[in-house]
Each structure stands twice: as C-alpha cells, then as structure tokens.
Phi, psi and omega in degrees: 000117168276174222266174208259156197261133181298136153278150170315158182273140212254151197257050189195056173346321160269012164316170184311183186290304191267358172302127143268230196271328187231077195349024169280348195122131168271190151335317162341286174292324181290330187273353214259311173309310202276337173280340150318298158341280188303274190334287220294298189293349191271331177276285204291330153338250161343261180338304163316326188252007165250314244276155167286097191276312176076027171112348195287115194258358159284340150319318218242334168279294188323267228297298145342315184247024151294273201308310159305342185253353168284321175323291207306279201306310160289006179258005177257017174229011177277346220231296198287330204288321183317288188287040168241356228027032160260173151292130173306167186311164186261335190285358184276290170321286182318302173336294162331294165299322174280356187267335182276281204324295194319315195285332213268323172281009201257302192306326186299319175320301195288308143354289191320304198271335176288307170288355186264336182301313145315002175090326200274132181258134178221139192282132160197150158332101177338307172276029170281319196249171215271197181305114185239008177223135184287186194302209193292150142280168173084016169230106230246141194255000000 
C-alpha cells in the first residue's frame, strides 16, 4: 500500500475559479454541483407533480431518473467541499431530499397506473391517466 499523496503545488496560484490544489475542482466545483443539483431536484419536483404522465408509466422512469441524476450531481460536491474542509452547502441535503420526495411520487405514479391497467383505481390526479373528456362540446352530429 503507498503512502498517501501530498497535493501538488498548483501550478497558477491565480488560476481559474474552479481548479483546485490537484487541478480537478475546488469550491468552485463544489458549489457549481450542489446548486446544479438543487436547480435540477426542484424541475424535477415539479415535473413529478404537473406533467401530463397520460397513462404512460415510462413518464415516470424519465422523471425518476432526472431526479436521481440532480442526487448524483449534488453529491459530487460533497467531496470537494470535505477536501476545502468545509461543511457542505445547505443545497446537497435539500437536494437529497426533493430528489427522494420526486421518487417517491413517481413511484406511487407507477403503481398507479400499472393497478389502472387492471381494474384497480387508487387516488390520484386526473392528468396521471390518459384524455378523460369526450370531444369538444356543443356540437351535435
């Protein structure tokens, strides 16, 4: 096992924002993920609760794996913030959490929609299921 490695001396004291001590990303980077994140779990929030799924229980794996990748991506500053010593962003945690709450309705979504195929009905929002209203009115053939 080697010994564990110094960083390097960086070699632009004044280097760009997002470099750090082993030119992979600093603070920089850490804050540019976790409010990347944060932005990302909050659009996919939103997406889980307006988009029109219409019956589609593959709406809900998309929207699902937005919300898994707003995770990923603030939890990729959780590292950098460590090698800055700081604490992380208050936007990691959150993140975390609407990216679990996005999942957690999608999955319920996908239930849903999976038991509607089958005769079983479970409360949910009308644009979860497909065109539920006949044609235009007031025009009679």
């Amino acid at each position: 096992m080697s010994a564990p490695r110094e960083p390097s001396e960086p070699s632009d004291p004044d280097g760009p924002w997002w470099t750090g001590d082993d030119d992979i990303g600093g603070i920089g980077f850490a804050r540019l993920f976790a409010y990347t994140g944060l932005l990302m779990s909050i659009a996919s929030l939103v997406l889980a609760v307006v988009a029109p799924l219409a019956g589609d229980a593959l709406r809900t794996v998309w929207i699902t794996g937005f919300a898994v990748t707003a995770m990923w991506i603030a939890f990729m500053a959780v590292p950098r913030y460590r090698r800055e010593g700081m604490r992380a962003s208050f936007a990691v945690p959150v993140t975390m959490a609407l990216g679990a709450l996005t999942i957690a309705i999608m999955i319920y979504a996908f239930a849903v929609i999976a038991l509607a195929s089958i005769g079983v009905q479970l409360p949910a929002p009308d644009h979860w299921f497909g065109e539920t209203m006949p044609g235009p009115r007031g025009v009679s053939v």
